[in-house]
C-alpha positions as CSV (number, residue, x, y, z in Angstrom):
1,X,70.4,186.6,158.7
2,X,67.7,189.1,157.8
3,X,65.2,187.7,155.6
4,X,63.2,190.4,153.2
5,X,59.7,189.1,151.4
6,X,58.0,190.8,149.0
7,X,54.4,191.3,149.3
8,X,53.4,189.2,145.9
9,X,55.6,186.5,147.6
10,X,53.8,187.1,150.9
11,X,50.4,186.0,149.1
12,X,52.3,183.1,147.6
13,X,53.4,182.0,150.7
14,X,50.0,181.8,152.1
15,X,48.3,180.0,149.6
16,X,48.2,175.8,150.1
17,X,51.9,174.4,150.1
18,X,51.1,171.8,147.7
19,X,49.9,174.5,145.4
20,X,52.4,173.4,142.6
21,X,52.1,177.0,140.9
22,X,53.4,178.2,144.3
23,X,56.5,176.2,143.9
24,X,57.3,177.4,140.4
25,X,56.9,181.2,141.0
26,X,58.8,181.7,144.3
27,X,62.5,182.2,144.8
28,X,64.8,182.5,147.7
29,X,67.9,184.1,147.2
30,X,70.8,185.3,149.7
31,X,74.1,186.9,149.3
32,X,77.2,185.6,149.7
33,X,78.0,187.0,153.7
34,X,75.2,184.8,154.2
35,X,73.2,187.8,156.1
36,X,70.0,188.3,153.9
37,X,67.9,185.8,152.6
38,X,65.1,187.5,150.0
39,X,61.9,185.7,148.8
40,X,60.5,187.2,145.6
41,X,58.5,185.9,142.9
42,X,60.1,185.2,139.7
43,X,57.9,188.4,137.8
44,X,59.7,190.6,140.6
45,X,63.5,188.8,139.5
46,X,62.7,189.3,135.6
47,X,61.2,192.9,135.8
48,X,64.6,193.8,137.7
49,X,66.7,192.3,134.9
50,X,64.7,194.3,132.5
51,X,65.7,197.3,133.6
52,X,69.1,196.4,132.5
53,X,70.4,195.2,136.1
54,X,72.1,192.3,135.6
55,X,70.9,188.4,135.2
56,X,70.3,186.6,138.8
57,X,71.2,183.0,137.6
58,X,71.8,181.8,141.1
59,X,70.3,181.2,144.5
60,X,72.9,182.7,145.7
61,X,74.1,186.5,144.6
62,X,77.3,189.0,145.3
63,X,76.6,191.4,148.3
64,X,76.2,194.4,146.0
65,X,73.6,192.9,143.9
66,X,71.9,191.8,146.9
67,X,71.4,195.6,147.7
68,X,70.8,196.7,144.1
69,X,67.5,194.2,143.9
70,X,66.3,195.1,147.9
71,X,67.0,199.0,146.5
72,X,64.7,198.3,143.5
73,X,62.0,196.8,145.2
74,X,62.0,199.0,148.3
75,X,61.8,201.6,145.5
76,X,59.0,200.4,143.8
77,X,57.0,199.6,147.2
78,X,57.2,196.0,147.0
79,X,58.5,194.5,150.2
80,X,56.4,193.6,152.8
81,X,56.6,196.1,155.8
82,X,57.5,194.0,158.5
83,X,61.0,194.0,156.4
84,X,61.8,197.5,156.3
């Protein structure tokens, strides 16, 4: 499985795990193969939907959603590097 973080999800990451905040704002979501795993914070998830994508109500999303949300965030420079 290939894992994708964004870079505000990066910063969460690092900060103290009992940081409840942490917690709240960070999501992991795969697709359904099972072969990528993305963390993103919640801002990242809503500002997608706003653009009229549609909702991600589950941890676990179709394949072609999946790519949709990496597209958008590798478009708007928001995954970490290392993922690319």
């Amino acid at each position: 499985m290939k894992t994708y973080t964004t870079k505000e999800a990066a910063k969460l990451v690092r900060r103290e795990l009992g940081q409840r905040a942490r917690q709240l704002e960070l999501v992991v979501i795969e697709n359904e193969s099972e072969t990528i795993q993305l963390e993103v914070t919640t801002d990242e998830v809503e500002d997608f939907e706003r653009l009229g994508n549609p909702a991600i109500g589950s941890d676990v999303v179709v394949d072609s959603l999946m790519s949709s949300l990496i597209g958008h965030l590798n478009a708007e420079q928001l995954l970490e590097s290392a993922a690319l």
